[in-house]
C-alpha positions, 0 to 999 in steps of 0.5 A: 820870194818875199817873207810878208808875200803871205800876209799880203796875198791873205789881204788882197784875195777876196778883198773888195770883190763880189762873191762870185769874183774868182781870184787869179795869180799870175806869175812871169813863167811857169816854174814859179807855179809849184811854189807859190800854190805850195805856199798857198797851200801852207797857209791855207789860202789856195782854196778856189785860187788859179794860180798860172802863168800869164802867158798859159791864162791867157791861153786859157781863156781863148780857148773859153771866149775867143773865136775858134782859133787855136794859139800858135806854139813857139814851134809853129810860129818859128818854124812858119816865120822860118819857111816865109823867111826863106821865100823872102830877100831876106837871109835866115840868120838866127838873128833875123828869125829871132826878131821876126819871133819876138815882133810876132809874138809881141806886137803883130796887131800893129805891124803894117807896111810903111806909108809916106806919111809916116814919120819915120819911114821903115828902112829897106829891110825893115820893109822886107820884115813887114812883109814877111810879117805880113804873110805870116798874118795872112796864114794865121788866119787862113790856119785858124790860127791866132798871135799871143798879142792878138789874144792880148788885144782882143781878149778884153772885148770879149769877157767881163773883167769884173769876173776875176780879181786878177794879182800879178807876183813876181812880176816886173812892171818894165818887163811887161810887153805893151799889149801885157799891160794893156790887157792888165789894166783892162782887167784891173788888176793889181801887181805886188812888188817887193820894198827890198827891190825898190819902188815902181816908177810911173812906167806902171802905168800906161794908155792907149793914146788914141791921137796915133795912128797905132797904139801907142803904149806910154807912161800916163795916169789913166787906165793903170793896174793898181801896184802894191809895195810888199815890205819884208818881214823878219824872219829867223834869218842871220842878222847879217843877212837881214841887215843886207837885205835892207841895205841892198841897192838902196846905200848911200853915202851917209849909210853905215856900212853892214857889220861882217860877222861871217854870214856873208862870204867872199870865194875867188878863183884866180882864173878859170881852171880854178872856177870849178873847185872854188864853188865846190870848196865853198859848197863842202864849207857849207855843208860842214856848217849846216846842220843835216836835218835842220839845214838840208839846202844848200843852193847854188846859183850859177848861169850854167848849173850843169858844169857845175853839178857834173864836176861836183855831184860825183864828189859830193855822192861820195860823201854821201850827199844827195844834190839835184840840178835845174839847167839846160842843154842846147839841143845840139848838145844833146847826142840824139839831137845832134845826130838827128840835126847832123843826118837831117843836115846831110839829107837836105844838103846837095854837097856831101859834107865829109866832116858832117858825116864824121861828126854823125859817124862818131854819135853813138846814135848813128849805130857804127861800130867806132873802128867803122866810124873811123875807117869809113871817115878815113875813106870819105875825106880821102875822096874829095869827089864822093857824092852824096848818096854814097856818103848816106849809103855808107853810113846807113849800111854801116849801122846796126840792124836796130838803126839801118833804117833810121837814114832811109826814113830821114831822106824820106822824111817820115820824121815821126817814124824816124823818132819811134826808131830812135826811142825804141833804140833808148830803151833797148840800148839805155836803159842801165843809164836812166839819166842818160836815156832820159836826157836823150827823151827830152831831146826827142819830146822836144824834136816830136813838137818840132815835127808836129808843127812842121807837119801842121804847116805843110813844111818838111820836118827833116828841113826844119829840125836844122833850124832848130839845134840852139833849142834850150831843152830844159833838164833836172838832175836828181842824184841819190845820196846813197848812190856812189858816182864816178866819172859820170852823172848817171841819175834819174832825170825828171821834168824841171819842174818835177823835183821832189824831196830836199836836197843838200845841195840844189844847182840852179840859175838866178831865175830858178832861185829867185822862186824860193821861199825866204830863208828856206837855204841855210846857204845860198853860193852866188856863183861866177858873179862876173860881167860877162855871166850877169851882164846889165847893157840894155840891148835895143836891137833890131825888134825894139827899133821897129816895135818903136817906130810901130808905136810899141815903146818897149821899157825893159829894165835889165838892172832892175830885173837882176836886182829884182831877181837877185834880192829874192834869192839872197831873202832864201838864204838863212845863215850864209851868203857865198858871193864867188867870182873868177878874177882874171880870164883864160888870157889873164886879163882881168875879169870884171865883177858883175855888178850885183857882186859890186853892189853887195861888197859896197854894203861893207865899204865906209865909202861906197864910192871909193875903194882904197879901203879895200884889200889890195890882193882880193879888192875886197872891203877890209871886214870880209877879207877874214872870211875870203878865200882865194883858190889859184891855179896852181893844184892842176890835178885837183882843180881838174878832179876836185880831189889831190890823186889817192896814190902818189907816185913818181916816174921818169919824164919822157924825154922827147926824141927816145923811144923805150927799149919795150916800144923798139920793136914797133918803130917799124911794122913789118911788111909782108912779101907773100906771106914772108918777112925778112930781117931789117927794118922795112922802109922806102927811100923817101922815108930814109930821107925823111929820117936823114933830114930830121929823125923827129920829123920821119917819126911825126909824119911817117911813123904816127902819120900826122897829116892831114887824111884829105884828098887835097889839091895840093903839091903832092897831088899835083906831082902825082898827076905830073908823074902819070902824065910824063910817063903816059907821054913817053909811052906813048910817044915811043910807040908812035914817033921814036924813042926821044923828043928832038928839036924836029918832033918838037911839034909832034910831041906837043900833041901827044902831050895835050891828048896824053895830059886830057886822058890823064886828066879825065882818069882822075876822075873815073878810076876807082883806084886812084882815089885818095891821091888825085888831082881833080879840080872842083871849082873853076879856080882848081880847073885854072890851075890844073890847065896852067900844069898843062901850059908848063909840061907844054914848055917844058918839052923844048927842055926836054929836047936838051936834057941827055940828047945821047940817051934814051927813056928806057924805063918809067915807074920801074919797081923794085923790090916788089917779090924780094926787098932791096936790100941797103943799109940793113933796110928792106926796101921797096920802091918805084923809079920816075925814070931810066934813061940809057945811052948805047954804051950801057950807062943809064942815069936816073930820074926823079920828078920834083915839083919844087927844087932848092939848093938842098938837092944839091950834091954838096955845096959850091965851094973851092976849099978842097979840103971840106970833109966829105957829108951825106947829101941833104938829098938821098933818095935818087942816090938810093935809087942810083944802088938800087939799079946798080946792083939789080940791072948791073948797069953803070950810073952816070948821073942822077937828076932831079928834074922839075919840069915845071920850070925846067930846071935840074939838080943833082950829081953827075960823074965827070968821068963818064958824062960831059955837060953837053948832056946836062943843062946845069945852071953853072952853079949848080953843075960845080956842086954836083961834080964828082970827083969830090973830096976823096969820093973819086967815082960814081960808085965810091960815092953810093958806096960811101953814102950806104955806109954812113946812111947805114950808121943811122939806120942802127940808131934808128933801130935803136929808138933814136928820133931825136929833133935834130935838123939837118939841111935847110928845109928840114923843118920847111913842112914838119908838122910838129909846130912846137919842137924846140930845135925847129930851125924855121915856121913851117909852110902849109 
């Protein structure tokens, strides 16, 4: 605000006007009201003067002189634009709509479809928009409803301009819709610049010219509104300051460059973790230097004051300084907003959206208990059927009593009733944290506007809100100097324009600090002076290039408008200047200075032109690099809590691999068998395995369980189903044909199979038990490669015809352990078996199905040197399996296969002595690295005693805590999920 406002405004109210003229100023928004009729005020001269927005006058004077209509509100113009969007060809993308908005608000009174003698013809979507615009002023009309430029328009034929001596402050001539200026110049009226932001061009000036077929708003020297150029006057203001502000964007190359004396400051951050402290430090340097009673403001002028203040008012409250804050919020980040949108989302939505209902879940306005929220969200995600009434059933009844309705309400989209619910539940569950709750009750007045509107047009509220989620809902924050703050702002939230009292420290953004009156801060702390906070391209988009071809040249001046808005916040500044930017970003490149912070370092170099005179390490003029300070990266604990930690202390590194002696006895939880425990570690055969591959990996995925709680359509799915399908055929088969597939039932088998894989099929979609962990398609990709599983199990059956010929299926998912753990290597262990085959003599051989085979199933590698020392397979679990049934059915083992009936291929080891080959439809190779004998393990049973042993030495260093990353095989590390581990051997496949 300018320091001879005063003056002028004293000379041009009342002047050259009738005693019946009623002076008027309008400003460009609302929150420059307050200021200026208290500075009217001060200097006595608010008496019988309106002082208003533009906008809010207008208003005002249709409701006195206009036809009955009522203006339409920002709610009820997107969210009607909204519903004809969507019953047009057009998407409803947040761009389109806020194109259609501004066109609507801005220029409705010339939109009108293309005609072929127009010049330049409308495009097919530009079309399509025109005729959304076009419905929508139907509707105006048939809703006695009326546009913010059809008030503009029409307003001038309707009242006596000579009634009101009407002055424009604070305005921008370049920032004026057409219609705004037609409608000023109709009243005459008169627009007060500030000299500090340089001069008004002709764009002030403006006619309708009448050879268009459309009002063609243009720079010309008729029906203008007079402009007034206000001088800045001295103040008491730093003469540093003073001499700045007269230099400012107005330097040229024969300017002396303004004398440093420390008034004005430079603060850098080295990158973005430094950004916060460097504005904190800048503001505890200013209150060191500010007197408390003489000095109170402190403003800090950020495009994103929240951050800021929620970092720093909890360390200045503890100093005993008071701060107050002006910002906004998203309305999705707002947690009643949030739930509001996820629920109303969810209801409106035909899919059930599992990650939605979490997000909802997890929002302390959904009422459900945390350990609720993260048990059903486990429950949800592991159904990739779940539909979506069960998903709202669950998370209605998992609510407390105060909220269960709130879901029902929704669905019946009873909106009003809904938000009555959600504010009773502020005030009875909220009312401790006042700045909280009154957070949320701004979200909701803004919700309740939204509802009102969508209920005047006759659209659903519940479908509408959804629209709405990136909604500024402007805030303030209001801390007590006395109060002592810690890990949260917790204060009282008032309307923005409602902050009452001085405060040591204001946070706000440019627009708000441009409002202040000359030097009424002893600091002013310009912060996060970057390009990309305060960028300057004018931006024409979709809404220009139409308004132009519609006549409305639009002549926005984003520089200007910065500069403008920038200079006025510099005059509130009375001693110091902090100027703060961010140097490098969060990938280290260079940020670049936002072009106002460039400007005013111009002003203090010889060459404003040049900049080898600069410091070379803060690229700063030499006479302010004394008054610079750099804050780097490198005080993590600091730049993350604003302090250095109270209490030092030391303590040993965890070192990854090694669990503490105190966290041993919960490697493995103990399992309970009918009420019992017995000693040893409790663990299944694939999860021994796991830990022999690498026992880093058996920690992340087994122990911590790191994947993913989803029921997929993946390889572990798939392999479950082939299972039930396998077993299932040879149940079946069994009990209809005989006891094994042979060349002659070839053809009976295969449809046993094709009825026993639809029945299979068809479970996974109905039994309740299965879910979690089945393989049913939801799309017709999904279907194709389900039926491409049935085409290889089909195959697979002549495979089948050749696999152990003299022996017979005799078991299928046999379980072990199940009343009283196996016993192996100091492990409990309980587990089931794919498959038993037996032959007359006795001998069985054990099989396990795998979807995928490699090498590393092999018993040990193809080679002739005979005296390689004897290791552990890479693969263990069927040889597990193998000691299992030994020692419980007392059954001699032959062999154990891993059989892939996907491709019709086996793997592992058989004993030469007790089985041929004839019986095993080995690849060459793969026969020789699973032969037994091998190295000095003569039979079948030496190599499961033999392996129990050694896997027994692991199992006490498991028991002793140690996990340490240490692959071992070719795949161990193929499917780990701990994607940083320094030993990983290759990147891991998804």
């Amino acid at each position: 605000m300018d320091a001879s406002l005063p003056f002028v405004l004293e000379q041009q109210i009342g002047s050259g006007s009738g005693i019946d003229t009623q002076p008027v100023l309008l400003v460009p928004t609302a929150n420059r009201v307050i200021p200026l009729r208290r500075l009217l005020a001060r200097h006595e001269l608010g008496f019988n003067v309106t002082v208003d927005s533009l906008g809010r006058w207008v208003e005002s004077l249709w409701i006195l002189f206009g036809d009955g209509s009522t203006p339409i509100s920002a709610e009820e113009r997107r969210i009607c634009l909204i519903s004809l969007l969507e019953q047009s060809e057009l998407d409803t993308t947040d761009g389109i709509v806020e194109a259609a908005c501004r066109i609507a608000r801005e220029g409705l009174p010339v939109v009108r479809i293309s005609d072929e003698q127009r010049s330049l013809p409308l495009s097919p979507m530009e079309e399509a928009l025109a005729q959304v615009l076009e419905s929508y002023r139907l509707w105006l009309r048939a809703h006695q409803r009326i546009e913010y430029a059809e008030m503009l328009s029409l307003l001038p034929d309707r009242i006596d301009a000579t009634h009101w001596q009407v002055l424009g402050v604070f305005f921008l001539a370049d920032s004026l819709t057409p219609f705004e200026r037609e409608f000023l110049g109709a009243l005459n009226a008169t627009l007060l610049v500030s000299g500090s932001n340089g001069t008004l061009t002709d764009n002030s000036k403006w006619v309708v010219d009448e050879k268009k077929s459309s009002p063609s708003r243009k720079a010309n020297s008729n029906a203008c509104y007079g402009t007034h150029h206000v001088e800045s006057v001295e103040t008491s203001r730093a003469p540093e300051l003073c001499e700045l502000s007269h230099l400012l964007f107005q330097r040229s190359a024969s300017s002396k460059p303004v004398n440093a004396s420390g008034a004005v400051r430079v603060a850098l951050a080295c990158g973005p973790e430094a950004q916060l402290l460097s504005v904190h430090e800048a503001i505890l340097d200013a209150v060191k230097g500010a007197d408390s009673e003489q000095d109170p403001s402190i403003v800090v002028v950020l495009p994103d004051p929240l951050r800021q203040f929620t970092f720093s008012a909890p360390l200045l409250a503890q100093q005993g300084i008071s701060c107050a804050c002006q910002g906004s919020k998203l309305l999705c980040d707002i947690d009643v907003g949030r739930a509001l949108i996820d629920a109303c989302t969810l209801v409106d939505d035909a899919a059930a959206e599992t990650a939605l209902a979490a997000d909802y879940s997890y929002n302390p306005f959904a009422g459900i208990w945390y350990a609720t929220a993260f048990y059903s969200d486990k429950l949800h995600r592991g159904n990739r059927l779940i539909e979506q009434e069960e998903l709202l059933c669950d998370l209605a009844g998992h609510a407390e009593e105060d909220l269960q309705g709130l879901i029902g309400l929704i669905e019946q989209d009873d909106l009003p009733q809904a938000l009555s619910v959600l504010e009773s539940y502020i005030v009875r569950h909220f009312s401790s944290q006042p700045g909280y709750a009154a957070e949320q009750f701004a979200a909701l007045q803004y919700v309740s506007r939204v509802v009102e509107a969508a209920l005047a047009i006759g659209k659903s509220p519940a479908q509408m809100i959804r629209h709405v989620e990136t909604a500024q809902i402007p805030l303030a924050f209001d801390t007590d100097s006395g109060s002592q703050i810690n890990d949260q702002i917790d204060s009282q939230i008032k309307d923005t324009s409602q902050i009452k009292g001085t405060h040591r420290v204001l946070f706000c953004t440019l627009d708000e600090a441009a409002a202040l009156e000359p030097a009424s801060a002893h600091t002013i702390i310009a912060a996060d002076m970057t390009a990309q906070s305060y960028p300057i391209v004018e931006n024409v988009d979709a809404a220009d290039t139409l308004l132009a071809k519609w006549g409305l040249v639009t002549t926005d001046n984003k520089m200007a408008a910065s500069r403008q808005k920038f200079s006025a916040a510099l005059l509130a500044a009375r001693n110091r200047v902090v100027m703060q930017r961010t140097m490098h970003n969060g990938l280290a490149d260079e940020e670049q200075p936002a072009a106002l912070f460039e400007e005013v370092l111009d002003c203090y170099r010889g060459d404003p032109t040049s900049r080898d005179s600069d410091d070379t390490t803060t690229r700063v003029p030499i006479s302010l690099a004394p008054f610079t300070h750099l804050s780097g990266e490198e005080h993590l604990v600091e730049n993350t809590l604003g302090h250095a930690q109270r209490v030092a202390s030391e303590t040993d590194r965890p070192i990854m691999g090694s669990i503490t002696p105190q966290a041993r006895s919960f490697i493995v939880l103990n399992r309970r068998y009918h009420g019992h425990t017995f000693p040893g570690m409790d663990l299944s055969a694939s999860q021994i395995e796991s830990y022999l591959e690498c026992p880093y990996q058996w920690f992340a995925k087994r122990r911590l369980k790191l994947e993913s709680l989803d029921e997929g359509f993946g390889p572990a799915e798939r392999g479950t189903f082939i299972h039930a399908v396998l077993e299932s055929f040879y149940l079946r088969f069994q009990a209809e044909v005989q006891p094994k597939v042979t060349p002659s039932t070839l053809g009976q088998a295969r449809e046993v199979m094709q009825a026993v894989f639809s029945q299979v099929a068809e479970r996974q979609f109905t039994d309740r038990h299965l879910v979690g962990n089945r393989y049913v398609p939801i799309n017709a990709w999904e279907e194709r490669q389900r039926d491409k599983v049935l085409d290889q199990l089909l195959d697979y059956l002549e495979f089948e015809c050749r696999l152990l010929p003299s022996f017979e299926p005799w078991k299928f998912e046999w379980a072990y352990g199940e009343d009283t753990p196996y016993s192996y290597a100091g492990c409990n262990l309980v587990g089931r078996i794919d498959r038993i085959d037996r032959d007359r003599a006795g001998q069985v051989v054990i099989i396990d199905y795998k979807s995928s085979l490699s090498s590393a199933y092999r018993l040990h590698a193809d080679s002739s040197d005979e005296s390689s020392a004897f290791e552990l397979p890479a693969k263990m679990q069927a040889l597990i399996y193998a000691k299992a049934v030994r020692d419980t059915l007392g059954c001699p083992i032959a062999a154990i296969l891993y059989v892939n009936p996907l491709d019709a291929s086996i793997q592992g080891a058989w004993d030469a002595g007790q089985i041929g080959l004839e019986e095993l439809p080995f690849a060459p190779a793969d026969a020789r690295a699973g032969r037994i004998p091998w190295c000095d393990v003569e039979t079948f049973d030496a190599l499961l005693d033999r392996c129990e042993l050694l896997v027994g030495e692991h199992m006490a260093s498991l028991a002793n805590g140690e996990i340490s990353p240490t692959p071992h095989g070719p795949n161990a590390c193929r499917y780990c999920p701990v994607i940083d581990c320094p030993n990983r051997l290759e990147k891991r496949r998804l």
